[in-house]
C-alpha positions in Angstrom: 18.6 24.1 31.4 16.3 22.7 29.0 18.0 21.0 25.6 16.1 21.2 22.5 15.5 17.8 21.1 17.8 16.1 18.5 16.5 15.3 14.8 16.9 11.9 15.6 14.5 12.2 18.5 12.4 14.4 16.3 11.6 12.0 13.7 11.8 8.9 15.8 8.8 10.5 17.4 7.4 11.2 13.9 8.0 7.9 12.7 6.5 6.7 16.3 3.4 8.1 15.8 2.7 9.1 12.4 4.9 7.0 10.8 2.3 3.7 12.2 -0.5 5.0 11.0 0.2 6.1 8.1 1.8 2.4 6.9 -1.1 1.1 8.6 -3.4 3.0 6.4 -1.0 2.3 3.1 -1.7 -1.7 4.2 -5.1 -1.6 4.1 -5.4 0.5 0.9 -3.1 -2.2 -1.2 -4.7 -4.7 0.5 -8.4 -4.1 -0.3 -7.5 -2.3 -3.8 -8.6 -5.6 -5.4 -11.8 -6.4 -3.7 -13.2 -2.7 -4.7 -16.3 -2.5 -7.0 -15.6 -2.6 -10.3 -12.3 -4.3 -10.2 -13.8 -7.4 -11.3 -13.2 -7.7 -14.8 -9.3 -6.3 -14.9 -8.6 -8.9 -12.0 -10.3 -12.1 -14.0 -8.5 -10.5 -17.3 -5.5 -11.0 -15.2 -6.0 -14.3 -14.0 -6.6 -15.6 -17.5 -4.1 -13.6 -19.7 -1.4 -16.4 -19.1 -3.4 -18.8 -21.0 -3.7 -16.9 -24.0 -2.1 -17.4 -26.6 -0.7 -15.4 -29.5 -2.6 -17.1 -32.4 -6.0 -17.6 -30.4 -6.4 -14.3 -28.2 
């Protein structure tokens, strides 16, 4: 007799498989999103916006 599978097994397969590369893939994307072209100016904006001051912007 064959059993279906469970939803646990189901998405314990899904998460198995899919699940890997698709957090894989969302790792690389956040982690290269500042090195893209163009980013250049927002991310030194960034790095100096503590040192601004109100009266001197």
């Amino acid at each position: 007799m064959i059993h279906p599978h469970s939803t646990y097994e189901t998405l314990r397969q899904l998460a198995d498989s899919w699940g890997l590369v698709l957090m894989t893939v969302s790792f690389l994307v956040l982690v290269l999103w500042p090195f893209r072209p163009g980013a250049k100016t927002r991310n030194d904006a960034a790095a100096t916006m503590i040192f601004e001051d109100d009266d001197n912007g």
